[in-house]
N, C-alpha and C positions, 0 to 999 in steps of 0.2 A: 474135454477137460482132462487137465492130466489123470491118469491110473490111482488110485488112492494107494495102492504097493507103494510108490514113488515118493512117497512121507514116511517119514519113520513110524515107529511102531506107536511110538509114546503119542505121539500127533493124531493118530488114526479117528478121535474123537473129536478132538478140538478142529481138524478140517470138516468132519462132517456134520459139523451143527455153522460152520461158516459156511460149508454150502448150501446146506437148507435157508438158513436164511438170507444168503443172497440171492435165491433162485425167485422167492418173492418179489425183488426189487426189480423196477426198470432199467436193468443193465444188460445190457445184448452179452452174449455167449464166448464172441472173440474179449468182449473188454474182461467179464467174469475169468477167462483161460490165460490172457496176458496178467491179467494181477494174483491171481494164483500160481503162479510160475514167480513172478515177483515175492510172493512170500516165501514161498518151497525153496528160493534160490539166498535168500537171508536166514532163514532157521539153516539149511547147510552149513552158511559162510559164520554163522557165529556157534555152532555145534550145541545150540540152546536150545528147548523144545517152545515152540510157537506162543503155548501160555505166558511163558516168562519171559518173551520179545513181544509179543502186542497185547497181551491183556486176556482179554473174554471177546471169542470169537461173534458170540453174536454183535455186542458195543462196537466192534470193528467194523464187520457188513455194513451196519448201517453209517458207519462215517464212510466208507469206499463207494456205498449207494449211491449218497449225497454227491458226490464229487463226480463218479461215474454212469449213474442213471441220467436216461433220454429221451426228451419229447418222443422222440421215435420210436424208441422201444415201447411207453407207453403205451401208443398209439395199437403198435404192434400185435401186443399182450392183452389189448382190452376186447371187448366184444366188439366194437366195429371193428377191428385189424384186420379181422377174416373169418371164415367158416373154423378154423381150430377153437381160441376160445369158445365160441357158438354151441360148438358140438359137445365141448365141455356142459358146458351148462345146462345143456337138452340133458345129455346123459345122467348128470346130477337126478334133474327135476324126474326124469323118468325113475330112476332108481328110487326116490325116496318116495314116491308116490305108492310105487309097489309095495316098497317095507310098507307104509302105512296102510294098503288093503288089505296086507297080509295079516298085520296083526287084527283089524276090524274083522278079517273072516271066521277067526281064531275066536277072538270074544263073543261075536255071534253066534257063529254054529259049529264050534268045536275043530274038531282035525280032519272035518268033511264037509263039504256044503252042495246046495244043489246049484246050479248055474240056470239062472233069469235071463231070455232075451233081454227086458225090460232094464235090467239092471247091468248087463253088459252095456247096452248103449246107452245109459246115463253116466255109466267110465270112462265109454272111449268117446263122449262126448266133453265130461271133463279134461280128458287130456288132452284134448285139440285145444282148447279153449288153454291150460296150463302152456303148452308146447308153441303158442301162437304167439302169449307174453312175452314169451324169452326171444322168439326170434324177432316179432316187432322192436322188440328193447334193443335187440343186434344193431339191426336196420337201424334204429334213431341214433345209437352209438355212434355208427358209422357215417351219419348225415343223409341220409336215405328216403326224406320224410316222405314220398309217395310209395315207395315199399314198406312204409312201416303203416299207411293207412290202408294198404292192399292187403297186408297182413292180417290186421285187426280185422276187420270188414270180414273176409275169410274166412277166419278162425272163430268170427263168432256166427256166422251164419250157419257153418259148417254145426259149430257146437248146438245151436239153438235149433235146426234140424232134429237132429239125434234126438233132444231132450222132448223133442215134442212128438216125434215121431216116438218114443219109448210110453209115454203119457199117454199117447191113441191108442198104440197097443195092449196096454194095462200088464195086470199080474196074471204068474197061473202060466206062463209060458216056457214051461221048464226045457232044455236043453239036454241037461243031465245031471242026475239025481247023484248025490253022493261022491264026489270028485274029491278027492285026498288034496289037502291045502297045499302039503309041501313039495309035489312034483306043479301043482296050477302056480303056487309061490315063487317058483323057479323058472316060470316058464312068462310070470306077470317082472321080473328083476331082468329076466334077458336082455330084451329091447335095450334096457338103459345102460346095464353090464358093456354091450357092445356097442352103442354110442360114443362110451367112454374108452375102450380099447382103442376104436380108429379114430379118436380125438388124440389118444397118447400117444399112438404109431403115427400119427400123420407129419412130415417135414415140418423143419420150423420154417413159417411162412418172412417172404419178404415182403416192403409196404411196396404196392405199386408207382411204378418213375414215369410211363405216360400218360400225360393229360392235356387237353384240349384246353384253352380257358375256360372258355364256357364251364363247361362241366366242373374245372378246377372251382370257380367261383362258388355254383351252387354246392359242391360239398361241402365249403367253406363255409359259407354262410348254415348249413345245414347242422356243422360241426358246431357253430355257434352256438346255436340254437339247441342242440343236444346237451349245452354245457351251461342252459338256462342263461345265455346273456338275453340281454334287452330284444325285443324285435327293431329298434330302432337304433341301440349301440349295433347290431350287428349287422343292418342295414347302410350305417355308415362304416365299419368298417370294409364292407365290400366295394364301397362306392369310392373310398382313397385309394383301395387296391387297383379296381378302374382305372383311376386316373393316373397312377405310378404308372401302368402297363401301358397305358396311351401315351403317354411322354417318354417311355424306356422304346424296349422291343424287343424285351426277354420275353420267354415265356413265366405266364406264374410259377408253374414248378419251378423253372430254373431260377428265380427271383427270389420264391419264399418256401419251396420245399414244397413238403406232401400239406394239402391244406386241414387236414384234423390234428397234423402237429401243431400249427402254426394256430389254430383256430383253440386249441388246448391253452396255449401258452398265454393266447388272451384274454381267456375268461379264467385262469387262473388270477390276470389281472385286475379283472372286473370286480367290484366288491360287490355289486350288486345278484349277481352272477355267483357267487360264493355263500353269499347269503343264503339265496334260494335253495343251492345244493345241498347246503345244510338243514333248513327248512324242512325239507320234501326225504332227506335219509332220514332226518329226528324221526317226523310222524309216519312215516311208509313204518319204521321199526315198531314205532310205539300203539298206533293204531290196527294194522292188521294180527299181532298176538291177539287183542285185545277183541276184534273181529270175530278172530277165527275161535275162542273161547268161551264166546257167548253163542255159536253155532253149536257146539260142542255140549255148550250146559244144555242149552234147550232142547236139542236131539237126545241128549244122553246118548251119543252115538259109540263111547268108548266102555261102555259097558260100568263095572266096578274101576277102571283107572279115570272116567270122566274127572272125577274133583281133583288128583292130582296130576292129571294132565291140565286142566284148566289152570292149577293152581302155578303152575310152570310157564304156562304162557302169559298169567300175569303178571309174576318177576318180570317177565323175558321184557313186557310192558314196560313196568317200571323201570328197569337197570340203562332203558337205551338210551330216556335222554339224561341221564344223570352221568354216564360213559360219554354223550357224545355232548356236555357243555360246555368240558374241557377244551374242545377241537372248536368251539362258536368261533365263526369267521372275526366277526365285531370286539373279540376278547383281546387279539392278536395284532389288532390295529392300534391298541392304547400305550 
């Protein structure tokens, strides 16, 4: 992308709230770099500052979005596109995991704690079990569904090992007495700190261009499947695909592209398929605050912030489906 030097002085704000928000958007990097040259080269040619030629940078993004965002980038930028976003999202879940033991060590036992075999492996049993989510979630993203049942399986044997293995071992199994929070704090943040570093340094990734039918099909069908269409709309979609390719003699890719684009574009179509998605974001939002809140009461595990932390994660309850009726699939069909 162009040098931000390369805009006037005046402009230096108003591009970089137009960049932020278009980096959100599914617009690949050459389209983002050709239309910013496009602007940069009209504020020039009219000696006007960018404000008073297009308005409010972010209102902009998203009409260029519209117009310039792509199945493919989609495709790209989601968790099935590749191990980048993936690594993102490990790195996230690792990171806030940490903040949240840290502050529990804090509330518990002050600015030193002793360290529990026992309770060591019921962490690093829940984090397998956390870390297994995200990557299964990859996997179904991507159309994967026997690496995402490999995963599961896995990660939860794995998890359910540890927990029981820590439960036979019991308490009383000290490690070490007295360990200062803030270098154990910094050292429980690493892991996820540098997940997210080689997620940012990592290439931006390309979608893959060889594919066998075969394999085309089932990620297709898998893609479907991932985006909640029917077991039988998407059964029948693969079987007209079938019959296109036995009556042509292109290859699928060559015919219909990468198939989690193509597999996107028709459950975007699907109304039933949209439904669900919405369905399944409402209550995933609204039922686990509500979850995780009611663990919290009854542990009293956050010491004196218990009630207002509870009391945060039942707005959080409340706000999701009331934010997300506006977006109901069935609203937008009338």
């Amino acid at each position: 992308m162009a040098d931000t030097k390369t805009w006037p002085t005046r402009d230096q704000k108003w591009v970089a709230r137009y960049r932020a928000s278009m980096a959100t958007k599914c617009v690949s990097v050459t389209a983002r770099e050709e239309r910013e040259q496009e602007l940069l080269h009209a504020v020039r040619e009219a000696g006007l500052s960018a404000a008073e030629i297009f308005g409010d940078a972010h209102t902009l993004a998203e009409e260029d979005a519209a117009e310039l965002a792509t199945v493919d980038e989609a495709v790209r930028t989601s968790k099935g596109g590749g191990l980048r976003p993936a690594l993102r999202e490990v790195g996230g879940t690792l990171v806030g995991m940490g903040g949240v033991s840290i502050v529990l060590m804090v509330l518990r036992g002050g600015w030193s704690v002793d360290l529990n075999i026992a309770h060591i492996m019921v962490a690093a049993s829940v984090v397998v079990a956390f870390v297994g989510w995200v990557v299964s979630r990859a996997f179904f993203s991507a159309g994967r569904s026997v690496a995402v049942a490999g995963t599961l399986v896995t990660a939860g044997a794995v998890a359910l090992a540890g927990i029981a293995s820590a439960a036979t071992l019991g308490p009383g199994h000290i490690v070490a007495s007295d360990v200062p929070v803030l270098p154990l704090g910094l050292a429980l943040l690493a892991p996820g700190v540098v997940t997210l570093g080689v997620s940012i340094r990592m290439p931006q990734q390309t979608l893959r261009e060889s594919w066998d039918d075969t394999e085309w099909l089932s990620r297709f069908r898998g893609g479907l499947r991932a985006r909640l269409v029917p077991a039988a709309t998407a059964r029948g979609h693969v079987a007209e695909i079938k019959q296109s390719l036995g009556a042509g003699g292109a290859s699928a890719y060559a015919e219909y592209g990468h198939p989690l684009g193509l597999a996107r574009e028709l459950a975007e179509a699907d109304r039933t398929a949209r439904a669900r998605r919405w369905w399944v974001s409402t209550l995933a939002g609204t039922v686990t605050p509500l979850v995780i809140a009611t663990l919290i009461f009854t542990m009293q595990s956050w010491g004196v912030l218990t009630i207002p932390v509870v009391i945060f994660l039942l707005l959080s309850a409340l706000v999701t489906p009331g934010v997300g009726w506006a977006d109901r699939p069935w609203a937008k069909e009338q």
